[in-house]
C-alpha positions as CSV (number, residue, x, y, z in Angstrom):
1,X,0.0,0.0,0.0
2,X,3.0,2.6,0.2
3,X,4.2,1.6,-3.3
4,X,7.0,-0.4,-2.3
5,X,6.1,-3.7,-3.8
6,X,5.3,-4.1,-7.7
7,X,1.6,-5.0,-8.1
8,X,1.7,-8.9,-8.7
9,X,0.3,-10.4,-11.5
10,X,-3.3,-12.0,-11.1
11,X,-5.0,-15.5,-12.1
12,X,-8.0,-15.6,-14.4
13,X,-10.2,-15.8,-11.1
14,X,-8.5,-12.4,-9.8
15,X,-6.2,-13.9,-7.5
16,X,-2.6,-12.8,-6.8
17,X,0.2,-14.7,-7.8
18,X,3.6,-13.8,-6.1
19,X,6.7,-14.8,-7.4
20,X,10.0,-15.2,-5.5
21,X,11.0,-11.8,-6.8
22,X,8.1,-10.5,-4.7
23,X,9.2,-12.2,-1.8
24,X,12.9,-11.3,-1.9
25,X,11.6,-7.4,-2.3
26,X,9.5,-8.0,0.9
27,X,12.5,-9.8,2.6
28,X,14.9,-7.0,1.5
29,X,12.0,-4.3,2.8
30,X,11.3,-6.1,6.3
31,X,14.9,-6.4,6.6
32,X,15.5,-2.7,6.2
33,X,13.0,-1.5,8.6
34,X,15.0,-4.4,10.6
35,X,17.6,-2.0,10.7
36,X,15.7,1.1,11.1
37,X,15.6,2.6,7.6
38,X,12.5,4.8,6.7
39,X,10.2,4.1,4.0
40,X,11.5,6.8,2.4
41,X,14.9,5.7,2.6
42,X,13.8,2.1,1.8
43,X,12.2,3.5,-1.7
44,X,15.5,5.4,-2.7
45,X,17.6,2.0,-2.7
46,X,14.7,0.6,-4.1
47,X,14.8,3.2,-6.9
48,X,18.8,2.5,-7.2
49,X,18.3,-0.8,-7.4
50,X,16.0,-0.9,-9.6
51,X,17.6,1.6,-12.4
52,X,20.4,-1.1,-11.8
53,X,22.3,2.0,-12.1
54,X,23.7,1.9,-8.4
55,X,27.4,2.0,-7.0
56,X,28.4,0.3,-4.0
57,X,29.9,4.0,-3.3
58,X,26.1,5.6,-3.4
59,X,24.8,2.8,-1.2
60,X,27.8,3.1,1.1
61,X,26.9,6.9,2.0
62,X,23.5,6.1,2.3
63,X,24.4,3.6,5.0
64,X,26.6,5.9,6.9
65,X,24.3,8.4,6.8
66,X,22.1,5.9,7.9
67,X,24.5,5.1,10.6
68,X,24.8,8.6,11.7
69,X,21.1,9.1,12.3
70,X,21.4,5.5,14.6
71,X,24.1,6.7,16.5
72,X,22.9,10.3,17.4
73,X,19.6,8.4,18.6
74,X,21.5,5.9,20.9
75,X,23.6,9.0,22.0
76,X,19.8,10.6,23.1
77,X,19.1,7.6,24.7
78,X,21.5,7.1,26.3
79,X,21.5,10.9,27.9
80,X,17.6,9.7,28.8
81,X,19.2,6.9,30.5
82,X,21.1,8.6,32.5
83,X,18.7,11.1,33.9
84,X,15.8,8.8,34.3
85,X,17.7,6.5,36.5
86,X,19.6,9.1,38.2
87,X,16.3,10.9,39.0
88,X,14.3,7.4,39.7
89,X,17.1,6.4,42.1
90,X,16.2,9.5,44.2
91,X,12.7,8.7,44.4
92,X,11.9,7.0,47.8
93,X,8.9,5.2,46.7
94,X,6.7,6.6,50.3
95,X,3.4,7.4,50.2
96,X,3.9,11.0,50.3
97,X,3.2,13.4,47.0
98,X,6.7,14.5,46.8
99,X,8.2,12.7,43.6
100,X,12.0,13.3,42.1
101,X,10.2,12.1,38.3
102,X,7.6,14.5,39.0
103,X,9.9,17.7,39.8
104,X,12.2,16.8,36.7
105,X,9.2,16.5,34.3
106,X,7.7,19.8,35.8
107,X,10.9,21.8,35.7
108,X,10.5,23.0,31.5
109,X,12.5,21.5,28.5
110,X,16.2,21.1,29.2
111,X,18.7,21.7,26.6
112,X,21.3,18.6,27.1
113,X,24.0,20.5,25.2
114,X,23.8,24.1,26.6
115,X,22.3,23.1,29.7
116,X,19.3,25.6,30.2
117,X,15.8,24.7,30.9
118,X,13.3,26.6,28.6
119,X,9.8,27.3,29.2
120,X,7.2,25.1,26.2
């Protein structure tokens, strides 16, 4: 339905027939969200493979860009890490309305890299 997949040909009764080129294209696309590509990335190495007109080079800098984007997302997570279970530590899990989690969440957006806390 997101036009990643060629429309398979159909039997005189209307039914689908795939073809093992349609299954390695939906192994190829599973595997790629596997690895946290976007549709949209998906469909340009589709498009390159397709054109056949590809270089290992071209895919290459997709994939580091690729790689890039994953490791600036497990640099986030890991700074969420960090302050979640420092600030969960602290809590003391009473029965009293005072909560560590609750005063970090109320205290505004915090910029990890100039360390300021903004209003939203």
């Amino acid at each position: 339905s997101v036009g990643l997949m060629p429309d398979p040909p159909r039997t005189a009764s209307g039914h689908r027939r795939y073809g093992p080129a349609h299954v390695e294209r939906l192994n190829f696309v599973m595997r790629a969200r596997d690895l946290g590509f976007t549709m949209e990335e998906i469909r340009g190495l589709l498009s390159m493979v397709d054109r056949g007109s590809h270089t290992c080079a071209e895919v290459e800098r997709r994939g580091r860009h690729h790689l890039d984007v994953v490791r600036a997302k497990i640099r986030d997570l890991q700074q969420i890490e960090t302050v979640l279970a420092g600030t969960i530590a602290r809590c003391t899990g009473s029965d009293t309305p005072d909560c560590p989690l609750l005063e970090v969440l109320s205290e505004g957006h915090r910029d990890p890299m100039a360390g300021e806390i903004t209003a939203k």
